[in-house]
N, C-alpha and C positions, 0 to 999 in steps of 0.2 A: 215688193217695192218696185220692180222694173216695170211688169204688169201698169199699176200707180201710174208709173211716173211717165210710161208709155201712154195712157190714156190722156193724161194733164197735156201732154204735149201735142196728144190729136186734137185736143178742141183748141188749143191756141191756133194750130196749124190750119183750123179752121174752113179758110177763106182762101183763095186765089191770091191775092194780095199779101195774105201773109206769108204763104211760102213761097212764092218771089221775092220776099223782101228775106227771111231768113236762110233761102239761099244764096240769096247775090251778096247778103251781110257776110257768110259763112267765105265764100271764096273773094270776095275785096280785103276781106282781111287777115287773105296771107300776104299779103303786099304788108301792114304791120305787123305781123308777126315774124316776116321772114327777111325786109330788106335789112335790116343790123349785120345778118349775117352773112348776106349775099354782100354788102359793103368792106365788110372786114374782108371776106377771102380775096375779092377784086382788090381792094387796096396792098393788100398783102402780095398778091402775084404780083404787083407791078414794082412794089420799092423790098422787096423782103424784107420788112419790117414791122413788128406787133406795134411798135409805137405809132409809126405812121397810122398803122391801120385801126388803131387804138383813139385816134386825135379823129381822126376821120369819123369813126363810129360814135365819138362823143360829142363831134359837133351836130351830128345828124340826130342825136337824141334831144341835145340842146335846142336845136330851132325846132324838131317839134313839141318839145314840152312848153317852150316858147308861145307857137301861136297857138296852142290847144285854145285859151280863152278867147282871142281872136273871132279863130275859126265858128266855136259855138256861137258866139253873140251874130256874125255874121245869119249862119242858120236862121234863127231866135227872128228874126229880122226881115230878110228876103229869102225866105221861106227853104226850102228841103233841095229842092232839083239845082239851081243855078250854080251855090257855093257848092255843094258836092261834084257837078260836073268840071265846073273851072278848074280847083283845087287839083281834081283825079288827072285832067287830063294834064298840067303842067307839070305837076306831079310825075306821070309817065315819062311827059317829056325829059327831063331832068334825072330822071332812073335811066333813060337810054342815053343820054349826054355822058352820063359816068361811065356807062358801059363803053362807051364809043372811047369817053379817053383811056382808059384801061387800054384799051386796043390798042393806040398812039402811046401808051407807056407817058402820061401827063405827068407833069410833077407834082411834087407831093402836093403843095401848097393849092395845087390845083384841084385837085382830088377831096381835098378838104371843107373848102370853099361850095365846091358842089354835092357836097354830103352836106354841109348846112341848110344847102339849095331845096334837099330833099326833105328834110325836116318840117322844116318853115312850110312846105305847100301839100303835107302830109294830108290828106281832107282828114273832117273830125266824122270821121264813119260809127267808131262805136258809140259816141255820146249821138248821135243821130238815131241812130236805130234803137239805144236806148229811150230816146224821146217820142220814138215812133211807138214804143209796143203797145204802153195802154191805149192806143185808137186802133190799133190793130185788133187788140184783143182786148176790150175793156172790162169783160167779165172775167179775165184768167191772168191778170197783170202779174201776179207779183209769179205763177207759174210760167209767163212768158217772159219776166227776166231768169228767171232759173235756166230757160233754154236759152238764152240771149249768154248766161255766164257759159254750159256747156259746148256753145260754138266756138266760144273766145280760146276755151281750154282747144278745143281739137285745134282749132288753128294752129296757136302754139306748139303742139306737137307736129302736125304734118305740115307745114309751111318750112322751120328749118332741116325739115328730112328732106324736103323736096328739093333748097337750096342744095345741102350737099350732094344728093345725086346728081344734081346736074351740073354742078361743081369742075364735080369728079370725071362723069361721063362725055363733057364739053369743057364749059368754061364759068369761072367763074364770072363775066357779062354776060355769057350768055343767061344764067341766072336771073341777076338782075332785069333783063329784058321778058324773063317769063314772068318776074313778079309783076313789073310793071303791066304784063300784057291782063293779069288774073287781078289786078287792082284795080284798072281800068274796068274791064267786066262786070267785077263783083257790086264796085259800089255806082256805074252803071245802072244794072238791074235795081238798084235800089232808091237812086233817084227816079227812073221812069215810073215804081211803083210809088212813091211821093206824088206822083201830081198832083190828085184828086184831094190829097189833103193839105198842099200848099193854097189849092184854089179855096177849100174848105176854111180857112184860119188866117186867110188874107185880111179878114177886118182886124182880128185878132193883132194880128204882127204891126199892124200900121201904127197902135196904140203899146209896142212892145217897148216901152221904153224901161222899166226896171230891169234892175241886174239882178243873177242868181246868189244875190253875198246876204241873205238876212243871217240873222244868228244862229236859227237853227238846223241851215245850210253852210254855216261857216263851223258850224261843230262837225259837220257829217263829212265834210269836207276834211277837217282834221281826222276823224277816222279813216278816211282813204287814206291822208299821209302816213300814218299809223301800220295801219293793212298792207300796203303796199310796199312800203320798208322792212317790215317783218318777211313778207313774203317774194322778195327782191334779195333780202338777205341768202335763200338758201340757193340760190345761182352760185353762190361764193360758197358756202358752205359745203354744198355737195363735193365739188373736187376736191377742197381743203380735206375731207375727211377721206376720202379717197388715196390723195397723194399722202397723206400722215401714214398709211397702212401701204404707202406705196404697190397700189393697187389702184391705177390710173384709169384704166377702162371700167371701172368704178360706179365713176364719176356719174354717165351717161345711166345706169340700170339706177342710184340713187333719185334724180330726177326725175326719171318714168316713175317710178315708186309715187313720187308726191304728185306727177300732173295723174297717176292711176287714182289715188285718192282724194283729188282734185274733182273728176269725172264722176267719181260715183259717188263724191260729197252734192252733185248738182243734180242729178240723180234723185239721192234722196231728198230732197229739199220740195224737187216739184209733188212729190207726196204727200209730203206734209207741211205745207205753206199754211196751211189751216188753222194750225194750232196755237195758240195765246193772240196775243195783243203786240203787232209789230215794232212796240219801244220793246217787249218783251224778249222777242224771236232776235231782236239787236244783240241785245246784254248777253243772251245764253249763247248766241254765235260766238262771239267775240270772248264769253267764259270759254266756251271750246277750243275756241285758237290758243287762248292764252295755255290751257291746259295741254295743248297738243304741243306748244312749244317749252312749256316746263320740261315735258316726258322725251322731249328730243333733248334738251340738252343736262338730262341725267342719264337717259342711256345711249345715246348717240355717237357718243365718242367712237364707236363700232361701226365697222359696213354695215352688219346685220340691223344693228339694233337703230340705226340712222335711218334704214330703210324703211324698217316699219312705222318709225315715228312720223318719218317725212309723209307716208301715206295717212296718219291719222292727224298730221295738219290739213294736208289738203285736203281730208275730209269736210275738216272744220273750215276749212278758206271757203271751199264757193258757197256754202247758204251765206257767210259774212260778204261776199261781196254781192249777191244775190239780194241779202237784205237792205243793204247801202243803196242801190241804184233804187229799191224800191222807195223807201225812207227820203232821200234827194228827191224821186219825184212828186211825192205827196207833199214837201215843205218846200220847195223852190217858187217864189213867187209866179205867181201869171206871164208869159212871154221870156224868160229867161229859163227853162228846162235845160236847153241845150247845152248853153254855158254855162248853167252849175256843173251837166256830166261833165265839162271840159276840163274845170277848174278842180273837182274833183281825179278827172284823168292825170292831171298837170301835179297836184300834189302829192299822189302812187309815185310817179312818176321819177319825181323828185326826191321823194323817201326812199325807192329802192336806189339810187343813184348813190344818195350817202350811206344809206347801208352797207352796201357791196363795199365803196373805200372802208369802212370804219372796219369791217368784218377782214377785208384780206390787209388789211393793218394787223388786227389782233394776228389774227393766224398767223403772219413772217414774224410776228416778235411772241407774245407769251402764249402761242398755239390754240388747235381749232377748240379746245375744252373750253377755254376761255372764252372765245369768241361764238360759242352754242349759245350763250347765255344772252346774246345782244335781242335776238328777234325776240325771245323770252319775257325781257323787259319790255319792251317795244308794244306786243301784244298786250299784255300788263294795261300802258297806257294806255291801247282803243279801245279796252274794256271802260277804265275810268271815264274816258270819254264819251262814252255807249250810255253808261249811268247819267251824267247829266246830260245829255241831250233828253234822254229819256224825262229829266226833270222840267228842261226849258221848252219844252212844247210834246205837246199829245201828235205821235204822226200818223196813227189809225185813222185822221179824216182829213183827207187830201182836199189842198186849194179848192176852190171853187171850181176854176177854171179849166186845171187838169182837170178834176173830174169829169167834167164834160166834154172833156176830147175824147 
């Protein structure tokens, strides 16, 4: 399977262009994987408080779940380089404004304000590079989002390990200031390798007037909500079942557990991308989540038995969001790709947000048994949903127009 999946990822990796693009994707996007948490600890040094630093992290989620549709339509429109650089570099700015009042000890209210700041000018880098892959790699698309999900996953992991070291061994601004500087960078390197296809699809965009909402982008769209609530839930879950066994340091090896089989859920996927009929590889994804979240919340209730399950969700998680980004691109109207990934971004997004309350709800009143069973159901429904999309349109023969990017 490595062998496989190592090969799938050399021919994506192709070209000059694309490994500039999937490395400066790879390091812009610790800046989203890591400022929440570089936010929270700043805020927290300065007022010792989880709620401050709580109001603060949830505005900063807010305004970018916010302008995710925005941002993409922006893309969609005046092409790859301009809205990514703008967005990155105010963006920067506004990551070091925080840091700087941190420094001055700002009031809360201040701190707040500019975590919203941060949100709102978040640039839309993954649904960008999402939109980039099939012209990067047109013959290996749906193996070039499987590596597209595998960078997302390492992120996630090494972005907030990175805050905490430096956290720890400086300061927490100072944090933030390195994310900004590797955000800057990353998606940087990934506008300058845009150009060539900005100039490319200039006719394209002038005529971009549809939005990414048809129906069978408003279903795949309700699977991200779906997906991403399930799989937002087990943030909450993890500790929950940790602290129930009062066995707090837990928390952190449950997690690894699921982004481990996370990794090598995307892994296998680049392998066997080949197999059935892409309504098909949906429904079976998406039966697998669902079945990996039954098995967690029958044997889960355990460290042990939580950990292996959590890894044989996130086996099942990345070919399903793997699938998804493919699926959205073959059915998103002509000139609107970007802002489907957005509004698909925007509705994860959004699900894992209600998740996490409904879940550490269950858990403080009738405990974490109870509340295993929420991604459960949740899963459940992006299966149902998988099924009729799969009825409302055939998505093995992409747009027109994607195609020929």
């Amino acid at each position: 399977m490595l062998g496989l999946s190592a090969g799938s990822f050399a021919r994506v990796l192709g070209t000059r262009q694309a490994r500039r693009v999937a490395a400066g994707g790879l390091v812009g996007r610790f800046r989203e994987a890591g400022t929440g948490l570089a936010l929270i600890l700043a805020v927290r040094g300065v007022h010792a408080s989880f709620a401050v630093a709580g109001f603060a992290s949830a505005a900063y989620l807010a305004g970018a779940a916010a302008s995710r549709p925005g941002h993409g339509r922006w893309v969609d429109r005046a092409g790859l380089r301009f809205p990514l650089l703008v967005a990155s570099g105010v963006n920067a700015l506004l990551l070091v404004t925080v840091a700087a009042a941190a420094w001055q000890n700002a009031d809360a209210w201040v701190m707040i304000v500019l975590s919203a700041g941060v949100g709102v000018t978040l640039p839309a880098l993954s649904a960008s590079l999402r939109a980039m892959w099939p012209r990067l790699a047109p013959a290996h698309s749906e193996q070039a989002y499987a590596l597209d999900t595998l960078s997302y996953e390492l992120s996630l992991i090494a972005s907030p390990t990175l805050v905490g070291v430096i956290a720890v061994a400086a300061t927490p601004a100072i944090a933030l200031v390195v994310i900004a500087a590797l955000g800057m960078s990353g998606t940087g390197v990934v506008a300058a390798a845009g150009v060539v296809d900005d100039r490319r699809h200039a006719a394209n965009r002038d005529h971009a007037a549809p939005r990414g909402i048809s129906r069978a982008v408003l279903l795949l769209i309700t699977i991200s909500l779906f997906v991403g609530s399930a799989e937002g839930s087990m943030t909450v879950l993890a500790p929950g079942i940790a602290s129930a066994h009062h066995d707090h340091a837990a928390a952190g090896l449950l997690l690894s557990s699921f982004s481990a089989g996370s990794l090598l859920g995307a892994l296998a996927y680049s392998a066997l991308s080949d197999r059935g009929t892409l309504s098909e590889r949906l429904i079976a994804s998406t039966a697998g989540l669902t079945v990996g979240f039954v098995l967690l919340a029958l044997l889960g209730d355990g460290v042990a038995g939580f950990a292996v399950c959590a890894a044989l969700v996130g086996f099942a998680l990345s070919p399903t969001l793997t699938i998804g980004f493919v699926a959205i691109r073959h059915a998103a109207p002509p000139g609107a790709l970007t802002e489907a990934f957005t509004w698909a971004s925007f509705a994860a997004a959004a699900g894992a947000a209600a998740s996490q309350a409904l879940v550490g709800i269950l858990i403080t009143g009738p405990g974490a048994a109870i509340a295993l069973w929420v991604p459960a159901g949740i899963a459940a429904a992006a299966l149902a949903a998988a099924v009729l999309t799969g009825r409302v349109q055939t998505l093995d023969a992409p747009q027109l127009d994607n195609a020929n990017d």
